[in-house]
C-alpha positions in Angstrom: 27.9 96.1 -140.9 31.2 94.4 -140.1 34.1 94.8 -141.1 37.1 92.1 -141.5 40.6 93.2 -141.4 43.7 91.0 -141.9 46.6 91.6 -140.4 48.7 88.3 -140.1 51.4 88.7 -142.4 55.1 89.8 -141.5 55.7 92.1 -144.8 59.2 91.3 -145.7 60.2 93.9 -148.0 59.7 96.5 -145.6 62.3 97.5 -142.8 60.1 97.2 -139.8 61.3 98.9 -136.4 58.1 98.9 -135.0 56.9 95.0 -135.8 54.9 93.4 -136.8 54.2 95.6 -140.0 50.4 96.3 -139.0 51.9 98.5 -136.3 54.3 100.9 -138.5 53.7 104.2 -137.7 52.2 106.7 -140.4 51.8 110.8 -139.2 50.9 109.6 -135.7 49.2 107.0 -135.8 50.0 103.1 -136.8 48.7 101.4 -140.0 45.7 99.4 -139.0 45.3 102.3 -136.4 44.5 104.4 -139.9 42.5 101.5 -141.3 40.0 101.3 -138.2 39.7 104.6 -138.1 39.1 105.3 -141.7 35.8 102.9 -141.6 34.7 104.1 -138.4 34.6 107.4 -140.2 32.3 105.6 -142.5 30.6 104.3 -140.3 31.8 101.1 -138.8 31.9 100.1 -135.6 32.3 96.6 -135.6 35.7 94.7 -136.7 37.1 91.3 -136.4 40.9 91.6 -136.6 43.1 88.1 -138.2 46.3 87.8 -136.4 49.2 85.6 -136.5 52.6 87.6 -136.8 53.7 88.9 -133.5 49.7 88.8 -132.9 50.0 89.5 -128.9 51.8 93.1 -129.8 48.4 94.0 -132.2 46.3 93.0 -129.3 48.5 94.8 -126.7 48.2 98.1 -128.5 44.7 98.0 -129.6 43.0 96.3 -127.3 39.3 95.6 -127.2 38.9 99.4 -129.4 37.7 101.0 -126.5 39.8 104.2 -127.3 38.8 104.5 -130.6 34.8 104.1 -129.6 34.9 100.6 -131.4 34.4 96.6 -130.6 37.2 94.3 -132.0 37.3 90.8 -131.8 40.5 89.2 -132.6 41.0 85.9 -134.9 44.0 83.9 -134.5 45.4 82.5 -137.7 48.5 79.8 -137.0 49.2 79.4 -140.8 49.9 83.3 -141.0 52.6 82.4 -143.1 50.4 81.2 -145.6 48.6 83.6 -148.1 45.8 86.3 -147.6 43.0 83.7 -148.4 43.6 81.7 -145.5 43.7 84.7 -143.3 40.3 85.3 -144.7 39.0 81.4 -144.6 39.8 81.3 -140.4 36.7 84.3 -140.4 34.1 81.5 -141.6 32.6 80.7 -138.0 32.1 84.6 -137.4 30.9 86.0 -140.0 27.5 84.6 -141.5 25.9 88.0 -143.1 28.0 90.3 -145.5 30.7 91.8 -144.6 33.6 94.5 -145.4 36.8 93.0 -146.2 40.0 95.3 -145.7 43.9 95.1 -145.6 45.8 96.5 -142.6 48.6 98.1 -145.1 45.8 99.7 -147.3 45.3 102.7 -146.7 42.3 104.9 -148.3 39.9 108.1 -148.6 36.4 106.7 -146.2 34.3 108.4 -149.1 35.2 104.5 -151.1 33.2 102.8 -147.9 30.8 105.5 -148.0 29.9 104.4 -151.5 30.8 100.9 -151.3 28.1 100.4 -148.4 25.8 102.0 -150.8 25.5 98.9 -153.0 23.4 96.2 -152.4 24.0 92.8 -152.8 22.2 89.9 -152.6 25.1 86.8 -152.7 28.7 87.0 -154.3 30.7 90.4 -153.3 31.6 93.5 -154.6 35.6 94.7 -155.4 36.6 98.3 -155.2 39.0 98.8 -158.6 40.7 101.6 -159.5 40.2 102.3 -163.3 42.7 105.3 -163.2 45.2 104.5 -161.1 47.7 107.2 -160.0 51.5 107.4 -161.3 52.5 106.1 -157.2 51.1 102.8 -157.7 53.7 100.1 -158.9 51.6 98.3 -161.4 53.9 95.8 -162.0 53.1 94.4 -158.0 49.7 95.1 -158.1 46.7 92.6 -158.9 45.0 93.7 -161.9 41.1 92.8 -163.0 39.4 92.5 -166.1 35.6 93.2 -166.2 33.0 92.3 -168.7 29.4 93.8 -168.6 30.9 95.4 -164.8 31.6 91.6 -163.6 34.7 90.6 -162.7 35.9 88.2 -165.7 39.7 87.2 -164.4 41.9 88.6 -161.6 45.4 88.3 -160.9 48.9 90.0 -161.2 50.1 88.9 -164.5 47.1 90.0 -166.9 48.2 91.8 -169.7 45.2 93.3 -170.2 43.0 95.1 -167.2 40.0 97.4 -166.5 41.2 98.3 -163.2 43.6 97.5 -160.0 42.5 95.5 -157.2 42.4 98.3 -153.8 41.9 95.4 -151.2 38.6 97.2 -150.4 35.5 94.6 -150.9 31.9 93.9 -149.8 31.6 90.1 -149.0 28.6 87.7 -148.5 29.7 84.5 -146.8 29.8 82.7 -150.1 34.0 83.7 -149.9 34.5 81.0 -147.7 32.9 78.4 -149.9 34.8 79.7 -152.9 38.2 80.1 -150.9 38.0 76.4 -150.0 37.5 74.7 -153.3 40.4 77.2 -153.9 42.8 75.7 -151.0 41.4 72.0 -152.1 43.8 73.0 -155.1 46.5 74.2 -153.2 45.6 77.9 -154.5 45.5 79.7 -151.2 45.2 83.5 -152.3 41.9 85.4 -152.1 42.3 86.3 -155.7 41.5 82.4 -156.4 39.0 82.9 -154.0 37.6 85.7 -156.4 38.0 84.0 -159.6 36.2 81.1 -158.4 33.3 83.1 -157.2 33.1 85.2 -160.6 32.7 82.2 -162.6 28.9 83.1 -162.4 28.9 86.5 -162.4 28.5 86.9 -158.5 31.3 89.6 -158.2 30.9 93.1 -159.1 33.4 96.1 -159.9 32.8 99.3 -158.4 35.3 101.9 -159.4 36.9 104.4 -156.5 36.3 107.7 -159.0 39.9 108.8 -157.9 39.6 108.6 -154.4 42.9 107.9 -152.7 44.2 104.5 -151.7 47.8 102.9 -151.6 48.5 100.0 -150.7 52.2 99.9 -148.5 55.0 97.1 -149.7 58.0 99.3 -149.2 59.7 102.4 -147.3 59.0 104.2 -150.6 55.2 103.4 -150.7 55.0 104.3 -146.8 56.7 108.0 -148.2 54.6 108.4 -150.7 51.5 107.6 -148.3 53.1 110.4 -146.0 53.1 113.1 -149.0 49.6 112.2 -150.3 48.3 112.2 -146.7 49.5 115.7 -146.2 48.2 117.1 -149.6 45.0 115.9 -148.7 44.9 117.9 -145.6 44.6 120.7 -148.4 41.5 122.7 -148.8 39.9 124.1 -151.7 39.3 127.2 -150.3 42.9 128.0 -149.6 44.2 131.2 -150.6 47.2 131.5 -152.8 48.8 132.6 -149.7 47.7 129.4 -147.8 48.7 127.5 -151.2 52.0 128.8 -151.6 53.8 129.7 -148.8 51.5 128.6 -145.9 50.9 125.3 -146.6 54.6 123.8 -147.5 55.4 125.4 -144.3 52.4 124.1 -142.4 52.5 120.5 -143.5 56.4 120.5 -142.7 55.5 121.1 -139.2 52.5 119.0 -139.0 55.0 116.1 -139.7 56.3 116.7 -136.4 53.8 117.8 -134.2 51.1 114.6 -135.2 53.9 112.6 -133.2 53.4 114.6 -129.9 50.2 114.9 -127.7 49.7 118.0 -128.7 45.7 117.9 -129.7 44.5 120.0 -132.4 42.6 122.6 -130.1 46.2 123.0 -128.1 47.7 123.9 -131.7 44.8 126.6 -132.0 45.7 128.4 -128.9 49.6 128.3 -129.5 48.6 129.7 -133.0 46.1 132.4 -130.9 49.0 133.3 -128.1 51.7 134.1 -130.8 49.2 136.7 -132.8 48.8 138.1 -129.4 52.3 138.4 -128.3 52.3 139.9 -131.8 49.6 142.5 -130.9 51.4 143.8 -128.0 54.9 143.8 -129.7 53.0 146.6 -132.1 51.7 148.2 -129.2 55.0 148.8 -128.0 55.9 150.7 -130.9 59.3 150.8 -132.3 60.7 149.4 -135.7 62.5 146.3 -134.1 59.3 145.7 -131.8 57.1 145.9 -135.4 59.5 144.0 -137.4 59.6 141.0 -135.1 55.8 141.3 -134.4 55.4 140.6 -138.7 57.2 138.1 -138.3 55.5 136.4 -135.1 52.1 137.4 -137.3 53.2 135.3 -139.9 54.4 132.6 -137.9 50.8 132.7 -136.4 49.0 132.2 -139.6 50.8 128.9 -140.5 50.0 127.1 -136.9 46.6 128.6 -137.8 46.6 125.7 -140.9 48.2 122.9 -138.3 45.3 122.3 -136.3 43.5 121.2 -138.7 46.1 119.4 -140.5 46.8 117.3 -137.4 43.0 117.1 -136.8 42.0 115.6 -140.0 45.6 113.4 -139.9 44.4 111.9 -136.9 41.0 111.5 -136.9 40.5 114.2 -134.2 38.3 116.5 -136.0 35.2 117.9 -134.1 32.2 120.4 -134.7 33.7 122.4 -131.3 37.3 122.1 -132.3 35.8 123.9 -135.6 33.9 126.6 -133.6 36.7 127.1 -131.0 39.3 127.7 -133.7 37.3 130.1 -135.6 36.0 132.1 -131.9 40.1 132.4 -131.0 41.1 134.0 -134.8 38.4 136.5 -134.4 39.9 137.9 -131.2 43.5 137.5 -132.5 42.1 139.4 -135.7 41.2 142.2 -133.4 44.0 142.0 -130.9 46.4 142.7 -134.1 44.5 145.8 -134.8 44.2 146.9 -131.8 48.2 146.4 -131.2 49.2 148.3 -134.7 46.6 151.2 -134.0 48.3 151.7 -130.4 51.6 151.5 -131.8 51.0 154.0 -134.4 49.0 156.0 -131.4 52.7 156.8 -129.4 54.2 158.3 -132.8 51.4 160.3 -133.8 47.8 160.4 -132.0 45.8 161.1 -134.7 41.8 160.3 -135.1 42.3 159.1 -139.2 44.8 155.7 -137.4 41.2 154.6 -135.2 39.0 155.3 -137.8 41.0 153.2 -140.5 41.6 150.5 -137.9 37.8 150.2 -137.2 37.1 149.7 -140.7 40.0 147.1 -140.7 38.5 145.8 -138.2 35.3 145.5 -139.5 36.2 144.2 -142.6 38.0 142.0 -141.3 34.8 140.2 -139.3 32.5 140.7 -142.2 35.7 139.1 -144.0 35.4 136.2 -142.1 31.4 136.0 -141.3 30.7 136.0 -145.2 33.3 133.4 -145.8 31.2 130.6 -144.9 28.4 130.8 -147.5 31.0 132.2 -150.1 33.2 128.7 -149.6 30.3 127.1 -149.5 29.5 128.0 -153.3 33.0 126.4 -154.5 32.9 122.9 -151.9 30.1 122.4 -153.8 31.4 122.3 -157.4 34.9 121.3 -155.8 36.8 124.0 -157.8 39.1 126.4 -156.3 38.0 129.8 -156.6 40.0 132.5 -158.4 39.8 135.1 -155.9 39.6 134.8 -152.1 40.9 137.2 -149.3 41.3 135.7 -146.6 42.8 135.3 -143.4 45.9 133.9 -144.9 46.0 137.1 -147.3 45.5 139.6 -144.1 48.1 138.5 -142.2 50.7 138.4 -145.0 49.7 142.0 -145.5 50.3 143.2 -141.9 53.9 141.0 -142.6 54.6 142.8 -145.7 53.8 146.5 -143.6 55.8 145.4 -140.5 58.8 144.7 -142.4 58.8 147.9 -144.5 57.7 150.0 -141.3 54.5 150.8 -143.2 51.7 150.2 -140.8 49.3 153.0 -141.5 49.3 152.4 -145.0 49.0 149.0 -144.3 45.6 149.3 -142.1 44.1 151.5 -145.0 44.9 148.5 -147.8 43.4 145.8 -144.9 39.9 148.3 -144.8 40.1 148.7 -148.7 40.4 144.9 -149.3 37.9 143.4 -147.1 35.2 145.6 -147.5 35.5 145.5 -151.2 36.2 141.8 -150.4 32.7 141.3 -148.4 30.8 143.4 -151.0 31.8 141.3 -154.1 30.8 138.3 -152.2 27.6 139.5 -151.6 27.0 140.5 -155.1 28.2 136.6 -156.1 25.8 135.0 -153.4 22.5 137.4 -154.3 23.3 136.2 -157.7 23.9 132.3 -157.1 21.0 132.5 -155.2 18.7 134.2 -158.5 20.3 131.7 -160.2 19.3 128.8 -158.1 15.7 130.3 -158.0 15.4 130.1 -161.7 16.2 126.4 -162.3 14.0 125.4 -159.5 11.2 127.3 -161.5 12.1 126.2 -164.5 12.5 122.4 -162.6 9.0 123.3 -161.3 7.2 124.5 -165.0 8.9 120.9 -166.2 6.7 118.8 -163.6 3.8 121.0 -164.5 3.7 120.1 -167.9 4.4 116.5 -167.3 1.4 116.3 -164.7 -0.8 117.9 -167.3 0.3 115.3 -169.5 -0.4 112.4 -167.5 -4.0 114.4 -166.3 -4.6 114.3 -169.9 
């Protein structure tokens, strides 16, 4: 499937630096840079891109989407000053099947294309709405649409009464262009009359987002508030309250910045890797000042830890090895920090109880990490945060906490305590998720049974 994106207009009410407003920056990357990479994520490849407004600087910075593993075609529009349907009308000779319709200042969560591509359709179009919008989105700018029986009955900015708010997010059949030009034949040149024209029989459908993100950008405000929202949804559900709390605030600050360098994500995992291991010597050194700083550094290393994948998932670079190599370089720098505190506590006192807590410490905090997967696996899947989970966020505020008091034997003891208990209890949940799971497939299985006998009979 294809996808159409307009980007012609000037956008007046924003202060543009970086013009024309298509090519604002946003965490790293540019607006439509966000939008083409948000439906490639769903699974487009294909996109024909309406210029008019300082067009040659769009095609100057994206080119022909090679660097973004995608084809784009460009269509000039010389009436960009004109409104949005007239953007869309100059598409005619180019697209004849259905299509995706985006804006270049909308920007949204790819799970709405992921749905939206679900749907079939057979001639009108289908609108993405928003039945619940969010407290961000100025309502008194925003197109509103009234449904009846899940149709689209009216559209527009001014309706007093409304199901749902227009996202700029639509599946198209070529039957648009017919609609927008009886539209422009009465000097109405907005794709909302192109919409109302088209719903008069029922031809376009509402399909609501379910509270997936989308905002569409007007104003410096609007491009803050797409900043914060961006960030929070670099969250994950599995964070600890550690990672929730102190971690993340601190993480995301710093993510602001480093999404505008060329640092890649993987670089960010092996600054976060060298500072627990400058960290690990530091407490093999010994000394309070030596242990002190190496909490701190620990720390320190622990919030990186959550940039990676905050710029990764920011800008699109996420990867299956990226994944792997992050979680290969925390296991060493787990080990490294034992290792470190057990030598440091070696030079005061040699003494067989430090190695055999630290290799419990160390062990639990592997299993800690190797049982993690299937354990977050059991709360991703009913999207609720779980109540309890020690992880690697928790461990290293510990060895914090122990470095600053000067308590690093007692400290290793609490880290073997924790995760083995910690790995135990999630063994217990899983063995009895999994009994659980049994049970309603059996009882899922004695249902079809009788219903077969049923039909046998």
């Amino acid at each position: 499937m294809k996808a159409l994106i307009i980007a012609s207009g000037r956008g007046k009410r924003i202060k543009n630096f970086f013009s024309p407003k298509p090519l604002i920056p946003l965490l790293g990357l540019t607006l439509i840079e966000r939008v083409i990479l948000t439906a490639k994520k769903a699974g487009i490849k294909d996109f024909f891109i309406v210029v008019g407004y300082l067009k040659e600087k769009i095609k100057e910075s994206l080119g022909k989407g090679e660097k973004y593993g995608v084809n784009i075609e460009y269509i000039d529009n010389d009436e960009w000053e004109k409104e949005n349907g007239v953007s869309v009308l100059k598409a005619s000779p180019f697209l004849k099947e259905n299509f995706i319709l985006l804006m270049a200042d909308h920007i949204f969560d790819y799970r709405i294309l992921l749905e939206l591509k679900k749907q079939k359709l057979e001639e009108g179009g289908i609108l993405c709405i928003d039945k619940n919008p969010k407290e961000y989105i100025d309502l008194n700018d925003a197109t509103k649409v009234k449904l009846k029986n899940g149709y689209i009955e009216n559209i527009g900015k001014g309706l007093k009464e409304w199901d749902g708010i227009d996202t700029g997010i639509f599946l198209l059949s070529p039957a648009i262009f017919d609609a927008l030009k009886e539209a422009v034949k009465e000097s109405k040149t907005t794709l909302s009359e192109g919409i109302k024209i088209l719903s008069k029989t029922e031809k376009v459908r509402g399909l609501d987002i379910n509270n997936n993100f989308w905002i569409d950008i007007d104003t410096e405000k609007e491009l803050r508030i797409a900043q914060r929202e961006l960030l929070l949804e670099t969250g994950k559900i599995t964070d600890g309250v550690i990672s929730r709390k102190l971690n993340r605030p601190l993480s995301r600050f710093l993510t602001k910045f480093l999404v505008k360098t060329k640092l890649t994500p993987n670089m960010i995992s092996f600054i976060s890797f060298i500072s627990a291991s400058l960290a690990a010597f530091l407490f093999s050194l010994g000394g309070y000042l030596n242990t002190f700083i190496a909490g701190l550094i620990t720390q320190f290393s622990s919030i990186i830890d959550g940039c990676d994948g905050e710029v990764a998932k920011l800008k699109f670079q996420e990867s299956e090895y990226g994944g792997w190599l992050d979680a290969c370089l925390d296991r060493y720098a787990d080990a490294l920090l034992i290792l470190g505190i057990c030598l440091g506590l070696s030079k005061i006192s040699f003494s067989l109880n430090i190695w055999i807590v630290g290799f419990f410490a160390l062990i639990g905090s592997f299993m800690n990490s190797y049982t993690a997967t299937k354990y977050d696996a059991l709360f991703k899947e009913k999207k609720v945060k779980p109540k309890v989970r020690v992880g690697r966020d928790l461990r290293y505020f510990i060895i914090m906490l122990g470095a600053i008091v000067n308590k690093l034997f007692p400290t290793l003891f609490i880290l073997a305590l924790i995760t083995n208990a910690e790995t135990i209890r999630r063994i217990y949940v899983f063995k009895k998720k999994v009994k659980i799971k049994i049970q309603e497939f059996s009882l899922r299985d004695s249902f079809k049974n009788v219903k077969i006998s049923r039909i046998l009979k």
